[in-house]
C-alpha positions in Angstrom: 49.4 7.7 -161.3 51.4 4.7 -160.4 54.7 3.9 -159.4 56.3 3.2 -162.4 55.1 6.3 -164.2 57.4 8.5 -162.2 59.5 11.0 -163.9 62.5 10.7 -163.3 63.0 14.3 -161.5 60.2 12.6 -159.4 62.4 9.3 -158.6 65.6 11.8 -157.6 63.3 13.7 -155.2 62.0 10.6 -153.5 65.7 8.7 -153.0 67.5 12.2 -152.5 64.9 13.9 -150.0 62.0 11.8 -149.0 63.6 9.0 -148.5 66.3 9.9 -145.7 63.7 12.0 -144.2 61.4 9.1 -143.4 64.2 7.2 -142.1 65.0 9.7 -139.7 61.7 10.5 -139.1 61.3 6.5 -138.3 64.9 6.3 -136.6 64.2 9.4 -133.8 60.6 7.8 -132.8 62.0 4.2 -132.1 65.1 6.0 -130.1 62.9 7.9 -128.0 60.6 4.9 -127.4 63.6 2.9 -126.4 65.2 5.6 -124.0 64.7 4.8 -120.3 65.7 8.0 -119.2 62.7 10.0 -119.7 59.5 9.9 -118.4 56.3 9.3 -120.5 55.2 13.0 -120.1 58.5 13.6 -121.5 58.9 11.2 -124.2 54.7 12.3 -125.3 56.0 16.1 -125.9 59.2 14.9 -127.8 56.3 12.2 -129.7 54.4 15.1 -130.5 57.1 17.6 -131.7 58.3 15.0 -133.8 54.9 14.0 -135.3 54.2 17.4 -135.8 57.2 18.6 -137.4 59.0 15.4 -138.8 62.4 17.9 -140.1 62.6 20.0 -137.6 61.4 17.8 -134.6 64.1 14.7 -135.9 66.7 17.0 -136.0 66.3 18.8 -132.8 65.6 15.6 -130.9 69.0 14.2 -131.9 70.8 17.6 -131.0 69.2 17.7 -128.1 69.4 14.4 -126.4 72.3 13.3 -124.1 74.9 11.1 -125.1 74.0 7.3 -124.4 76.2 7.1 -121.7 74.6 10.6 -120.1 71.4 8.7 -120.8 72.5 5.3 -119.0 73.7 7.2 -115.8 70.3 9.2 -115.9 68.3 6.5 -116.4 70.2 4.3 -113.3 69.3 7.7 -111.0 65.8 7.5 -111.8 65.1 4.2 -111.5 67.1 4.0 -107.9 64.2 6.4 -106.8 
């Protein structure tokens, strides 16, 4: 089947949902890459929770994260160690 024989129930589903999933799917890897707050064992489980479970693991990753100034001050006391 190729692209341009979607219907176009199939062309809703893939701007509507598929779409803004990948992007935060894409968006909560390259902010967890680029945090210096966390360690690597840290920022592997995260990796893996959000590999695993894209939804799910996205969504609880940005609920669960510090605010970037929380983050900053964290990342400052680690690295003064």
């Amino acid at each position: 089947m190729s692209v341009l024989a979607f219907s176009a129930a199939q062309w809703i589903l893939l701007l509507v949902f598929v779409i803004p999933v990948v992007i935060l799917w894409a968006y909560a890897i390259v902010s967890l890459v680029a945090r210096r707050d966390l360690g690597i064992g840290a920022k592997l489980l995260w990796l893996l929770g959000i590999l695993l479970l894209p939804i799910i693991g996205s969504i609880l990753y940005f609920m669960l994260r510090p605010a970037p100034q929380e983050q900053n001050r964290r990342a400052q006391a680690r690295h003064k160690h």
